[in-house]
N, CA, C and O atoms as a GROMACS GRO file, in nm:
protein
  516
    1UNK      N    1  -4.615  -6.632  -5.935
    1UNK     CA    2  -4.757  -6.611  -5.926
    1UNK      C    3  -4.804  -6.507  -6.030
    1UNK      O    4  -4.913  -6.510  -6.086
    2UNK      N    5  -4.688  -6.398  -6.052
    2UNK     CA    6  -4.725  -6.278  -6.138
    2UNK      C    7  -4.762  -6.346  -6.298
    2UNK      O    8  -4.849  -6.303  -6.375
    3UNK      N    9  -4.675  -6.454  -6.321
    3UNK     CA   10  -4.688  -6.526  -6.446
    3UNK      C   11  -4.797  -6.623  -6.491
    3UNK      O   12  -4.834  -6.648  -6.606
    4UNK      N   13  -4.847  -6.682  -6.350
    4UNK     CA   14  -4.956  -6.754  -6.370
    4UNK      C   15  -5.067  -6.670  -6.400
    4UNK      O   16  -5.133  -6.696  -6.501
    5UNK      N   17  -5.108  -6.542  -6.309
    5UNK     CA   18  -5.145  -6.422  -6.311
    5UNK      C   19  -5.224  -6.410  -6.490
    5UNK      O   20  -5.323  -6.450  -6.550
    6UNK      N   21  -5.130  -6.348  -6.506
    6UNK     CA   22  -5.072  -6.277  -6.674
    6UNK      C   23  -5.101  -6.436  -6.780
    6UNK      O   24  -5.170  -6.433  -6.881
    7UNK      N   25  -5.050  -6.530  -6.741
    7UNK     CA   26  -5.100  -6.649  -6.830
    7UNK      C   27  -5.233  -6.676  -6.798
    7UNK      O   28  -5.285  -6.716  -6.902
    8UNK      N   29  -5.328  -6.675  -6.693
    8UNK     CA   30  -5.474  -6.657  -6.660
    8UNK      C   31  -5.534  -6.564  -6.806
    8UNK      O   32  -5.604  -6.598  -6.902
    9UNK      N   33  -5.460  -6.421  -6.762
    9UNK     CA   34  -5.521  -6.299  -6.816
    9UNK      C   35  -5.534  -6.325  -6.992
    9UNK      O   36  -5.635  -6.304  -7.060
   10UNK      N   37  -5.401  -6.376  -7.037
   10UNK     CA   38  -5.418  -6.417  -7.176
   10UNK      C   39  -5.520  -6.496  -7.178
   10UNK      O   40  -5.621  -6.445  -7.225
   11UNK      N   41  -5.531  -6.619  -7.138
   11UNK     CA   42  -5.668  -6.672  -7.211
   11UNK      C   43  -5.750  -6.692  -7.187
   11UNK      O   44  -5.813  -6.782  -7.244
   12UNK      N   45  -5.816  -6.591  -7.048
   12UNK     CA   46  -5.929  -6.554  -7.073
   12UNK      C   47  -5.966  -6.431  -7.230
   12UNK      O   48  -6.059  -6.433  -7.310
   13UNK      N   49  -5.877  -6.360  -7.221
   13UNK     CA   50  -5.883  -6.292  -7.339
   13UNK      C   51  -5.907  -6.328  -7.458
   13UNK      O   52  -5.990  -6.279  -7.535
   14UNK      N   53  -5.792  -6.465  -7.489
   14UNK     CA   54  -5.839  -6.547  -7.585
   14UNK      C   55  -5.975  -6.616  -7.614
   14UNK      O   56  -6.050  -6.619  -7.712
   15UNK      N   57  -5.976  -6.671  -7.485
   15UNK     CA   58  -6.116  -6.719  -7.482
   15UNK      C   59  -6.235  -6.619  -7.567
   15UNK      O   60  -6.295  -6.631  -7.674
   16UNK      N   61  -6.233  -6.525  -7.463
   16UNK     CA   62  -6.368  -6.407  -7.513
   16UNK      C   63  -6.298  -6.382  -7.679
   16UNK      O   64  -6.355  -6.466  -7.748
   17UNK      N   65  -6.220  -6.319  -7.750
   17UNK     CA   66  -6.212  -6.306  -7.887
   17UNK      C   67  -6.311  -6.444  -7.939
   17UNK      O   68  -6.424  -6.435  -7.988
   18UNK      N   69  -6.257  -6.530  -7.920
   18UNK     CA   70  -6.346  -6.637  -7.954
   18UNK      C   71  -6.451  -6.712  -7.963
   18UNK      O   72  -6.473  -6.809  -8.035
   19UNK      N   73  -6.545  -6.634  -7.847
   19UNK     CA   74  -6.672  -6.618  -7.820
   19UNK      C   75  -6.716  -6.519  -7.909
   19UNK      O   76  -6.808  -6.544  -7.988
   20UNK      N   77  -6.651  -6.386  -7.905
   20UNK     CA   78  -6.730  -6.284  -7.986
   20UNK      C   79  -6.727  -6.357  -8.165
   20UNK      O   80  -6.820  -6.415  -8.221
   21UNK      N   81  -6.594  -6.329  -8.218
   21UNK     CA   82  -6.561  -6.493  -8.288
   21UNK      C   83  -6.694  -6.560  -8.338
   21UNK      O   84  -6.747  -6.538  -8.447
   22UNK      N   85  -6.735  -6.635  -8.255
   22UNK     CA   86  -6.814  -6.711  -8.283
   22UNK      C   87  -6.953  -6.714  -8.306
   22UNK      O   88  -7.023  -6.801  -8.358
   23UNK      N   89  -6.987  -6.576  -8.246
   23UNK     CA   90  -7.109  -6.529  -8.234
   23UNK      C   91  -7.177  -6.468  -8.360
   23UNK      O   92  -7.284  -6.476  -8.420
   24UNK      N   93  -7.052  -6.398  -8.369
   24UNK     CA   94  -7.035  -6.280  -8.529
   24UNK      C   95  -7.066  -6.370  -8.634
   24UNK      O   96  -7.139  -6.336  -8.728
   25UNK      N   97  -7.015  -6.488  -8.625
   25UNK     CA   98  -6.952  -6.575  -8.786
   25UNK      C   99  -7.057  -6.670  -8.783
   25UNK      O  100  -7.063  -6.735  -8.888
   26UNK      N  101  -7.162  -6.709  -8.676
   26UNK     CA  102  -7.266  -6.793  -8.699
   26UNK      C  103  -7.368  -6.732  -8.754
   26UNK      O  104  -7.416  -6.810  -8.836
   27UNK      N  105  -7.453  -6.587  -8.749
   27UNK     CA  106  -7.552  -6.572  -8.752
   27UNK      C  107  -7.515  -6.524  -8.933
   27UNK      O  108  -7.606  -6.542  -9.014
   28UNK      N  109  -7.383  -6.466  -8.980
   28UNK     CA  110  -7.332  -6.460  -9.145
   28UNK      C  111  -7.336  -6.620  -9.199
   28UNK      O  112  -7.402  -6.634  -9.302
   29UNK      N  113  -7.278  -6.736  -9.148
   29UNK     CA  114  -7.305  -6.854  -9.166
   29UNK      C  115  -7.432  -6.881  -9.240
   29UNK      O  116  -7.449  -6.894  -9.362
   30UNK      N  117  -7.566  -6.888  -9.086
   30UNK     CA  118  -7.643  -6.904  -9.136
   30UNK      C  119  -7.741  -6.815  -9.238
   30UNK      O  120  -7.850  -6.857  -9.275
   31UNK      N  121  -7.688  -6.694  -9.276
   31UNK     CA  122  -7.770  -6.594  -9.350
   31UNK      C  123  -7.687  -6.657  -9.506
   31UNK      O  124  -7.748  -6.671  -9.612
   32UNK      N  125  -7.575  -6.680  -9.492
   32UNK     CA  126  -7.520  -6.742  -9.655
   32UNK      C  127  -7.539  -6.882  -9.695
   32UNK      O  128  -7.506  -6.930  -9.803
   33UNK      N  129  -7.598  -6.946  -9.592
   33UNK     CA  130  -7.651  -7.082  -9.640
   33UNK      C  131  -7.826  -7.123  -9.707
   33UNK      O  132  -7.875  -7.204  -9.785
   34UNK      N  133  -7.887  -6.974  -9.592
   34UNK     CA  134  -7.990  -6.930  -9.640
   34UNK      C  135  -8.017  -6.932  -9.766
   34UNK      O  136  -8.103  -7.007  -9.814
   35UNK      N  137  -7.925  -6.825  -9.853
   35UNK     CA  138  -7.928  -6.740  -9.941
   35UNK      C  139  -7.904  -6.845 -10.040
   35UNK      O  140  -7.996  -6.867 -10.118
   36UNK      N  141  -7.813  -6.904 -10.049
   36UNK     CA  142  -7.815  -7.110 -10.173
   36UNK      C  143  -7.855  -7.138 -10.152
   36UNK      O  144  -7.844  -7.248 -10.207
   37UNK      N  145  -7.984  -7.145 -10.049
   37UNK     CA  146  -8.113  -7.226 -10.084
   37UNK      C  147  -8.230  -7.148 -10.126
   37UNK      O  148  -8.344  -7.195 -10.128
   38UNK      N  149  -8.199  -7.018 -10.163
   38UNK     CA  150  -8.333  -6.967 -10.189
   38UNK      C  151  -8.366  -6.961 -10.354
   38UNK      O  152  -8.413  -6.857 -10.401
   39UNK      N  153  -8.342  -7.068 -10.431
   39UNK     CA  154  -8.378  -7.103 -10.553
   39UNK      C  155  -8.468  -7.161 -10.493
   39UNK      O  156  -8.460  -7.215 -10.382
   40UNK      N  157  -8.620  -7.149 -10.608
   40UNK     CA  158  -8.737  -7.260 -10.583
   40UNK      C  159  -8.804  -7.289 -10.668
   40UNK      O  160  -8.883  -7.210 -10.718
   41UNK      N  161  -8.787  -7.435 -10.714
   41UNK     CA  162  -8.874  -7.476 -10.858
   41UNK      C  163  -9.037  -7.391 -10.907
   41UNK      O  164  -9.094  -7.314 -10.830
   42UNK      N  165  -9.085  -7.420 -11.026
   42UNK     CA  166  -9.206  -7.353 -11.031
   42UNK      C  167  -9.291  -7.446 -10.964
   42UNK      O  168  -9.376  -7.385 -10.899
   43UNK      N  169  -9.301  -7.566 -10.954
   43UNK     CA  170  -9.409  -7.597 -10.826
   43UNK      C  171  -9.364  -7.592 -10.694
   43UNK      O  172  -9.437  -7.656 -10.617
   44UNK      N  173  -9.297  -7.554 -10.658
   44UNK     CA  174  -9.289  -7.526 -10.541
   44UNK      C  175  -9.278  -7.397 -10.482
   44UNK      O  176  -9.191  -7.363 -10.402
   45UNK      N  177  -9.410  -7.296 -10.542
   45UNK     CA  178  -9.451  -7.200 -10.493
   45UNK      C  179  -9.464  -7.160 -10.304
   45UNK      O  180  -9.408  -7.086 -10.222
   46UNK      N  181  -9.580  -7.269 -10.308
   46UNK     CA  182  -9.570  -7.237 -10.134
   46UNK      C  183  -9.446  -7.304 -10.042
   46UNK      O  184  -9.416  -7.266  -9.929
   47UNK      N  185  -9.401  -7.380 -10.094
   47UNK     CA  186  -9.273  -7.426 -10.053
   47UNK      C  187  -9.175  -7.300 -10.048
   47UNK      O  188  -9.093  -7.288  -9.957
   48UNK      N  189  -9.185  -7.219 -10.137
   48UNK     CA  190  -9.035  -7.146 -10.171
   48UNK      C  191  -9.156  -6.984 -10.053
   48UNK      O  192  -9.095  -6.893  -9.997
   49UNK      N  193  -9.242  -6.990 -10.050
   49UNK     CA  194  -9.306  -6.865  -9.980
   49UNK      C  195  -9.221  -6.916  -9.818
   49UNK      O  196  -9.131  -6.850  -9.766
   50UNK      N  197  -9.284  -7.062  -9.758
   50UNK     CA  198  -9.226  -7.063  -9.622
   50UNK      C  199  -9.083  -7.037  -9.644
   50UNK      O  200  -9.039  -6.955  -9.564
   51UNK      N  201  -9.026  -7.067  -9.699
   51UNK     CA  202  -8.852  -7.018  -9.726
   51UNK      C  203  -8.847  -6.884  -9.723
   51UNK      O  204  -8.787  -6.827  -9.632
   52UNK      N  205  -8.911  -6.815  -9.823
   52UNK     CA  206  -8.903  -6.672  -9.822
   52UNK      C  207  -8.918  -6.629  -9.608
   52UNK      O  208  -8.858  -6.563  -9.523
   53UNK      N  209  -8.999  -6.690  -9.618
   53UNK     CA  210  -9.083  -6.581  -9.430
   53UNK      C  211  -8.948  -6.633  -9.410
   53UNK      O  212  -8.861  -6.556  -9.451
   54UNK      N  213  -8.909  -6.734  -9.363
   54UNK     CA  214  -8.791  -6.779  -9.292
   54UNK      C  215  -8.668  -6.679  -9.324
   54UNK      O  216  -8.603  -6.613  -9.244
   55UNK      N  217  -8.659  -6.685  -9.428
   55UNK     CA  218  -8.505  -6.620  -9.485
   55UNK      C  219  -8.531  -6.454  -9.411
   55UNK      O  220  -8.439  -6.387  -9.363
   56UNK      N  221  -8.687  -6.407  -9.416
   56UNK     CA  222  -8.682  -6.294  -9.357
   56UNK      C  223  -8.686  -6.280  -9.202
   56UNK      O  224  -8.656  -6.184  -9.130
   57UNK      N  225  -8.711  -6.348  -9.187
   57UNK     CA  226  -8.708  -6.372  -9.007
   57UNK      C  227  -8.585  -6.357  -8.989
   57UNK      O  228  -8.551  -6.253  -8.933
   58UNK      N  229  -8.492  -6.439  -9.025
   58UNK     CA  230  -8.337  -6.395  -8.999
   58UNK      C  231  -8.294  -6.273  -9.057
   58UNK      O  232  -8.225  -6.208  -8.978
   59UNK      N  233  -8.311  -6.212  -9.178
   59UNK     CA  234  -8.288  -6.078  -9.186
   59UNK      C  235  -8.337  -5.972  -9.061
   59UNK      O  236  -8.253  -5.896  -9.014
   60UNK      N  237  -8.411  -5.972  -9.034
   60UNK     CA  238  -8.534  -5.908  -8.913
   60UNK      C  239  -8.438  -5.900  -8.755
   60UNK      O  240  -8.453  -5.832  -8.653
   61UNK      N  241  -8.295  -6.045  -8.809
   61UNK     CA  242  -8.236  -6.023  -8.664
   61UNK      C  243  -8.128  -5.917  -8.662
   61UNK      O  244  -8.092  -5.853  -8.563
   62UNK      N  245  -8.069  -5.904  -8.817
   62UNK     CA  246  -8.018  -5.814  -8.843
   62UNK      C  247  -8.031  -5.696  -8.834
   62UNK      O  248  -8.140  -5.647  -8.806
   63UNK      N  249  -7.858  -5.578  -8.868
   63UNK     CA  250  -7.931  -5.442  -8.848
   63UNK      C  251  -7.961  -5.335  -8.971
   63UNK      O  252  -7.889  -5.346  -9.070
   64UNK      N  253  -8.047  -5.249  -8.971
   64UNK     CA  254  -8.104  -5.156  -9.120
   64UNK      C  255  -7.978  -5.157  -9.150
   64UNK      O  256  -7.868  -5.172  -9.096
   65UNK      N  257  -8.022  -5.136  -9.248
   65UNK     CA  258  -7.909  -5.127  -9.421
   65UNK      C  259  -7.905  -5.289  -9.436
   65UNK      O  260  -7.887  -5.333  -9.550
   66UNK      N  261  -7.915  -5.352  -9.363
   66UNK     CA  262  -7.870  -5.539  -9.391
   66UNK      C  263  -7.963  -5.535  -9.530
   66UNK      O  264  -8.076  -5.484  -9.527
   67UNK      N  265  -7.888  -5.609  -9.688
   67UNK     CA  266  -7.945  -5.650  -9.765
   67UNK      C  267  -7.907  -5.764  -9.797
   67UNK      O  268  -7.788  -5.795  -9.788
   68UNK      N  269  -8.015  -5.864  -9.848
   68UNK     CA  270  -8.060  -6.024  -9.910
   68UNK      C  271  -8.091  -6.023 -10.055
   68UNK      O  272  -8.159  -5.946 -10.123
   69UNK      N  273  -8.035  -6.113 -10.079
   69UNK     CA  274  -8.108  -6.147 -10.226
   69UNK      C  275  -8.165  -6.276 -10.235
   69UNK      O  276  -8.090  -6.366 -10.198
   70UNK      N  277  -8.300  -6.314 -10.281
   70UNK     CA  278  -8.345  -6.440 -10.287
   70UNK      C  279  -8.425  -6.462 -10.451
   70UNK      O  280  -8.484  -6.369 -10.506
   71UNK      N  281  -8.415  -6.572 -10.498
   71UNK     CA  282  -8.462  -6.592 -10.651
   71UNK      C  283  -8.573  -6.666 -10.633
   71UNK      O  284  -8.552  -6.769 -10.568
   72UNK      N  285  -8.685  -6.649 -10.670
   72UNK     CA  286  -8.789  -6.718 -10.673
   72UNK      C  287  -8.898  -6.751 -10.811
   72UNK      O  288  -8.923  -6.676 -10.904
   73UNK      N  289  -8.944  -6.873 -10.788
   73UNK     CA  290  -8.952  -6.875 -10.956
   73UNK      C  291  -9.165  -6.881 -10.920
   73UNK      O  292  -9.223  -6.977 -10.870
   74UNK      N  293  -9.208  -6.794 -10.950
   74UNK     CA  294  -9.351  -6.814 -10.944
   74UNK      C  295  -9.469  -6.845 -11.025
   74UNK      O  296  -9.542  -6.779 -11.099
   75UNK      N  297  -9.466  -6.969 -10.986
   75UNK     CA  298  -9.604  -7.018 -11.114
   75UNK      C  299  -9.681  -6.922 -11.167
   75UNK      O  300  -9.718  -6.816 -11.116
   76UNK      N  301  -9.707  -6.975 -11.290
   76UNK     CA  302  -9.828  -6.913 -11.383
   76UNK      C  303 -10.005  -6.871 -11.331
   76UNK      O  304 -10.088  -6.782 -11.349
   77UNK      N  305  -9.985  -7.031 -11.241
   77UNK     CA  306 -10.124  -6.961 -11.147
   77UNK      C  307 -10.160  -6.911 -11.065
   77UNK      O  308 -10.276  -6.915 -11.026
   78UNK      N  309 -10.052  -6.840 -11.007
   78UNK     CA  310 -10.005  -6.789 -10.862
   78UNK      C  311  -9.968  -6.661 -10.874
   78UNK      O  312  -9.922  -6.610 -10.976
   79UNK      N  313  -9.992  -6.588 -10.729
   79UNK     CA  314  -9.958  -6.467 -10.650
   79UNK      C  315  -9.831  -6.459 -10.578
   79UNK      O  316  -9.843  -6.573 -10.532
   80UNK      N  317  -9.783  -6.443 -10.558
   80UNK     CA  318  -9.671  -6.397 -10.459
   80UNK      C  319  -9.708  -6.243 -10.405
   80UNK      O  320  -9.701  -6.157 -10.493
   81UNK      N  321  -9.747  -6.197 -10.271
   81UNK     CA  322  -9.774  -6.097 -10.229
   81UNK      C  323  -9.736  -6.084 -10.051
   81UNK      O  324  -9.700  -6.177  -9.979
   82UNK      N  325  -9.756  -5.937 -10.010
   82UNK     CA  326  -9.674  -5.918  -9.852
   82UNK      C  327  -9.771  -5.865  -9.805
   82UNK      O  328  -9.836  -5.784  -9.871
   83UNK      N  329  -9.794  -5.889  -9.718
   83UNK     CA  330  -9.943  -5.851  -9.618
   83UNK      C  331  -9.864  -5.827  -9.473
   83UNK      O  332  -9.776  -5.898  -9.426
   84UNK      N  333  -9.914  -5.725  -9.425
   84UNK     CA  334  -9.861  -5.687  -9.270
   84UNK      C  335  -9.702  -5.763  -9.242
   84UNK      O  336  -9.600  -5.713  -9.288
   85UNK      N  337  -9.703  -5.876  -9.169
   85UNK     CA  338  -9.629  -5.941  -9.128
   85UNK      C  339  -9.612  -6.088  -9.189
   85UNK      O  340  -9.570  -6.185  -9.126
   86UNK      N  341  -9.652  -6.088  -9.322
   86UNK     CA  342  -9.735  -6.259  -9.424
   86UNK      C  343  -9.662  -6.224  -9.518
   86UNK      O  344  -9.643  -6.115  -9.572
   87UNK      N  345  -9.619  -6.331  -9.538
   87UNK     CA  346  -9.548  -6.382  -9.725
   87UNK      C  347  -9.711  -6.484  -9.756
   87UNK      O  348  -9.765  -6.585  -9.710
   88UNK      N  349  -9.730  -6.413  -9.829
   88UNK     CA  350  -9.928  -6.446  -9.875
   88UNK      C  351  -9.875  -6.528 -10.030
   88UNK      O  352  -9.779  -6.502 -10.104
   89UNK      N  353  -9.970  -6.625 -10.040
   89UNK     CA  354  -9.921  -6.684 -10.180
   89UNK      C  355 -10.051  -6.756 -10.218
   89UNK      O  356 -10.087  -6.844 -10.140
   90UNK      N  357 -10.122  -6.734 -10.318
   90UNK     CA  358 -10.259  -6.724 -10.389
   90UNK      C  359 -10.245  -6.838 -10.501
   90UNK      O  360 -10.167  -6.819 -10.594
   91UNK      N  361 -10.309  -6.938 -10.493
   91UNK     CA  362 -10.311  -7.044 -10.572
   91UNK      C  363 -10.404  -7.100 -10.612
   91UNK      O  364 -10.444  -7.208 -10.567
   92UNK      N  365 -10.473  -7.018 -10.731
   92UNK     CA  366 -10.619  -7.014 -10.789
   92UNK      C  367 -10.701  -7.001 -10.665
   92UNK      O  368 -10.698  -6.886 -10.623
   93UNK      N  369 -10.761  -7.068 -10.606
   93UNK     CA  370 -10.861  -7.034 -10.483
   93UNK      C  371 -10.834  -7.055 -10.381
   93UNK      O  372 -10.918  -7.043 -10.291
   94UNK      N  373 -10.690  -7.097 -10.353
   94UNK     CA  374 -10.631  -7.151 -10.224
   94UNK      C  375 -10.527  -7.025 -10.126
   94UNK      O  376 -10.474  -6.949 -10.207
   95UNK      N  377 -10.505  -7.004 -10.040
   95UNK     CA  378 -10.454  -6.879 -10.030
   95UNK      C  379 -10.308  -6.958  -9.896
   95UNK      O  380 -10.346  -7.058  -9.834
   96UNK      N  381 -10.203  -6.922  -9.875
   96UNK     CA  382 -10.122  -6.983  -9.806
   96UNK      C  383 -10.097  -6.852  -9.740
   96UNK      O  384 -10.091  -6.753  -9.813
   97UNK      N  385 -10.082  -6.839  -9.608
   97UNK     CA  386  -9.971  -6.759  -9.492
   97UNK      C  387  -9.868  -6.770  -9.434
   97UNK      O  388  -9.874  -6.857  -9.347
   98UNK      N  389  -9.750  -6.708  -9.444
   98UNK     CA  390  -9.635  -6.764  -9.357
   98UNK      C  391  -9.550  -6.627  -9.318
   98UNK      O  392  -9.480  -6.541  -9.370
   99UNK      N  393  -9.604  -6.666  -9.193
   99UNK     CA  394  -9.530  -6.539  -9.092
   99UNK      C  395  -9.400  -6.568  -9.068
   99UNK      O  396  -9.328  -6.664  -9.037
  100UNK      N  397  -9.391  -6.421  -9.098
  100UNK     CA  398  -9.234  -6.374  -9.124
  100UNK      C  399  -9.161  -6.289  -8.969
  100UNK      O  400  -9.043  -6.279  -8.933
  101UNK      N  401  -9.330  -6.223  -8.884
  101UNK     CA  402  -9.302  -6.205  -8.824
  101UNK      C  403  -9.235  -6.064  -8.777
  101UNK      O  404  -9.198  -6.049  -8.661
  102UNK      N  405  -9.226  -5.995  -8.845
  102UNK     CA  406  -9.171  -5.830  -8.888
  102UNK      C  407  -9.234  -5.771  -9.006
  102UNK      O  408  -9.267  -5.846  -9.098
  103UNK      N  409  -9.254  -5.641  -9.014
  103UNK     CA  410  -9.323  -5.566  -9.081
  103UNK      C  411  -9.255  -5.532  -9.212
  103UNK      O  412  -9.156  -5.460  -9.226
  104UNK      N  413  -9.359  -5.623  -9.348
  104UNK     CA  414  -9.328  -5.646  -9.480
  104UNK      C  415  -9.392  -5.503  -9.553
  104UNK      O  416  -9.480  -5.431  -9.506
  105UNK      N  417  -9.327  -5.490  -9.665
  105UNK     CA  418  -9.353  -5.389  -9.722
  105UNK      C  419  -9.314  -5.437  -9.859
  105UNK      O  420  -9.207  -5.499  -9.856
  106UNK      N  421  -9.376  -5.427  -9.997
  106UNK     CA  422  -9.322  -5.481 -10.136
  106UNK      C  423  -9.459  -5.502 -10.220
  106UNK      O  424  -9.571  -5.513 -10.170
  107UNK      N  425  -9.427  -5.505 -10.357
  107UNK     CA  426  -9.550  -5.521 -10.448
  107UNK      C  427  -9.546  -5.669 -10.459
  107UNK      O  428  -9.467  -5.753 -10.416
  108UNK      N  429  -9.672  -5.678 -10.541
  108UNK     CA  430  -9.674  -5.844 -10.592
  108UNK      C  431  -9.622  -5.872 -10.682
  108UNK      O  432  -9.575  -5.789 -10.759
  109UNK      N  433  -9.612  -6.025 -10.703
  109UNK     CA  434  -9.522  -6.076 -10.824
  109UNK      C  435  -9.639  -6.216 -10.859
  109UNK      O  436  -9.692  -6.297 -10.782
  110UNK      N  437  -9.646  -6.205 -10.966
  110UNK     CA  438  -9.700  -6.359 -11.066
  110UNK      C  439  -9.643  -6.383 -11.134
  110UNK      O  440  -9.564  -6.302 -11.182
  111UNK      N  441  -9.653  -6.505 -11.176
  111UNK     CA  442  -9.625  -6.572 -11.276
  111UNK      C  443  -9.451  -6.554 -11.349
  111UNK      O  444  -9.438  -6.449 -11.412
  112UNK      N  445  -9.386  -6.601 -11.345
  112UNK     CA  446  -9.219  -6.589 -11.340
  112UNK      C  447  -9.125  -6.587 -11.255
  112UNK      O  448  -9.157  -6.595 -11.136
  113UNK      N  449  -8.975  -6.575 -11.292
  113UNK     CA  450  -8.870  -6.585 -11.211
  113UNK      C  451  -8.839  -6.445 -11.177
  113UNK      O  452  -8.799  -6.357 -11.254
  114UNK      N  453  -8.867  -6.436 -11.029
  114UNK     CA  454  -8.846  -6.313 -10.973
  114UNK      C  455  -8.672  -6.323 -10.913
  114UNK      O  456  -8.616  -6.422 -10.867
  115UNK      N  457  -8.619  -6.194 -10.932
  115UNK     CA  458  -8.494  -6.170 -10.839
  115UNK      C  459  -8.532  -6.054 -10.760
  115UNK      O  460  -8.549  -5.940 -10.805
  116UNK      N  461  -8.546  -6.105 -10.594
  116UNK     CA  462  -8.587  -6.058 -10.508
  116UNK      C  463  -8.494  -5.965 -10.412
  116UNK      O  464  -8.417  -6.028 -10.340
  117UNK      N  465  -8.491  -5.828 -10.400
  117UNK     CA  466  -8.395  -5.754 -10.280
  117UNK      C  467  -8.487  -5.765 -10.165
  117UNK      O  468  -8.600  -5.719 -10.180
  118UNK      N  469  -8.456  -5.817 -10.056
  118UNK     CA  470  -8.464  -5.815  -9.928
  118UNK      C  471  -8.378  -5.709  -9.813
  118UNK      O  472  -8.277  -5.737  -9.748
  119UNK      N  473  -8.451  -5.589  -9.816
  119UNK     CA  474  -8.375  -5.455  -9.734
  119UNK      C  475  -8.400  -5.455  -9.587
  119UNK      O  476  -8.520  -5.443  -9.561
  120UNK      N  477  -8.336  -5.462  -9.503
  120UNK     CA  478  -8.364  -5.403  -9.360
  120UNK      C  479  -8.422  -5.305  -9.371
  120UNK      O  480  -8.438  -5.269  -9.487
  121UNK      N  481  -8.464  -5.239  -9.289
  121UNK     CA  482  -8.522  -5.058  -9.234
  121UNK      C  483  -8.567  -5.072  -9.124
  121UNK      O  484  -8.638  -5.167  -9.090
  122UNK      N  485  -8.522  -4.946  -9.027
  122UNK     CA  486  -8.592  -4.954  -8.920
  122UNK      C  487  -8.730  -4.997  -8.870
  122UNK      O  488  -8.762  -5.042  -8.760
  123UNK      N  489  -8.800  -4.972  -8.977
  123UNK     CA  490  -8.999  -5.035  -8.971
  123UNK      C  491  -8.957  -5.197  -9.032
  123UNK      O  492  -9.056  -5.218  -9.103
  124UNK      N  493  -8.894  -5.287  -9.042
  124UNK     CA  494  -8.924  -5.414  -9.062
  124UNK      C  495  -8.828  -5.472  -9.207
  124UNK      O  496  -8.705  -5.460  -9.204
  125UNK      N  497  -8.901  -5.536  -9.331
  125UNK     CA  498  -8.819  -5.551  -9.403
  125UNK      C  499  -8.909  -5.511  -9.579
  125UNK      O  500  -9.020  -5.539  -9.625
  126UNK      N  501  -8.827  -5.458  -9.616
  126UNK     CA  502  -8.820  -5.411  -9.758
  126UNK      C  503  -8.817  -5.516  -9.900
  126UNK      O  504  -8.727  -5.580  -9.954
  127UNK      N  505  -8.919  -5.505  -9.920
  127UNK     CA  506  -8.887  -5.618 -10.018
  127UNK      C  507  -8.883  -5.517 -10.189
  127UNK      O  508  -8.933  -5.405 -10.200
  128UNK      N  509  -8.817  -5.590 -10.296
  128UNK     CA  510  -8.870  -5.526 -10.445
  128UNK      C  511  -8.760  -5.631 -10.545
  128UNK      O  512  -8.658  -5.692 -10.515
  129UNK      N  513  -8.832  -5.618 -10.668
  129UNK     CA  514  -8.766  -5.752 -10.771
  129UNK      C  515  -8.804  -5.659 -10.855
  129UNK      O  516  -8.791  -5.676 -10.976
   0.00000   0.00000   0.00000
């Protein structure tokens, strides 16, 4: 009985490593699959903005010090800018929002290929290129 016992005790043990395991290695998963997709053609400005909020939403689950890198290529007629909790993107008179959902902080970018740092901090997320 002492052996069945003790063979119980192992794999539940096993088990849980493998849960924690699994928990750890999904949410790095999905933050590095993120990160190869965050190239975005020059028309696909507001396309590559909802990517941006997204990619930061999952940073946001992370903890401060967590840093991202994302490349974004921004049209000639366009804004790229961070408003409160908005990846804001300005397209001659058209204006796009996409909540990110945590508190943005970063300057604007036009017209070119930006290389973007995405910083944790305790107040939300850090942006600068």
């Amino acid at each position: 009985m002492e052996a069945n016992l003790a063979s119980h005790a192992i794999a539940s043990q096993r088990d849980l490593r493998f849960d924690i395991l699994r928990n750890i290695r999904r949410p790095i998963q999905h933050l590095q699959l993120r990160k190869r997709r965050g190239k975005v053609r020059a028309r696909g400005g507001e396309r590559g903005a909802g990517q941006l909020a997204k990619l930061i939403e999952t940073l946001a689950d992370q903890d401060p010090g967590s840093t991202m890198w994302f490349t974004i290529t921004v049209p000639q007629n366009c804004q790229l800018r961070f408003e409160n909790t908005f990846v804001v993107v300005l397209v001659r008179e058209k204006i796009g929002r996409y909540n990110a959902s945590v508190a943005l902080t970063g300057p604007s970018f036009e017209g070119g290929r930006v290389e973007l740092t995405l910083g944790r901090t305790s107040g939300g997320v850090e942006i600068s290129g």
